[in-house]
C-alpha positions, 0 to 999 in steps of 0.5 A, a space after each residue: 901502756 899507761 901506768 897508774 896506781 897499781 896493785 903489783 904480784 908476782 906472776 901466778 903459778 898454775 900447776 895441773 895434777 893428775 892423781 896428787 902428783 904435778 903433771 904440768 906447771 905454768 907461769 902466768 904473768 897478767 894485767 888488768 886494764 880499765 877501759 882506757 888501758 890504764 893497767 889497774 893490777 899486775 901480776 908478773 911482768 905486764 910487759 911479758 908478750 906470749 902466742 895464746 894458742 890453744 887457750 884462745 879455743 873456748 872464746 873461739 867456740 863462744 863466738 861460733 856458738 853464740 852468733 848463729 853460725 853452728 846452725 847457719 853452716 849446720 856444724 856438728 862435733 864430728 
């Protein structure tokens, strides 16, 4: 990774509340990269390496819908 001029935070705190009261509560550590890889901001330890799992979901939902493929394969929500 090639480091530059940077803006540097700490990682991010996400918390999800259910009725005022914290359900759950999430580090995120972030970078932000110019279209060579140079890390522009940082937000945490750009270094951090995590396995996205679920939060991939949406993107993967955009590209089925967006290409076609829902009604190539004539897929519905069940």
């Amino acid at each position: 990774m090639t480091m530059g001029k940077r803006t540097q935070a700490t990682a991010l705190e996400v918390r999800l509340l259910r009725e005022g009261i914290i359900e759950s509560r999430h580090i995120v550590h972030a970078a932000v990269c110019d279209n060579r890889g140079r890390v522009l901001s940082v937000a945490g330890n750009a270094e951090t390496a995590t396995f996205v799992r679920s939060s991939l979901k949406p993107f993967q939902a955009l590209a089925v819908t967006s290409t076609g493929t829902l009604e190539k394969y004539e897929l519905s929500d069940p």
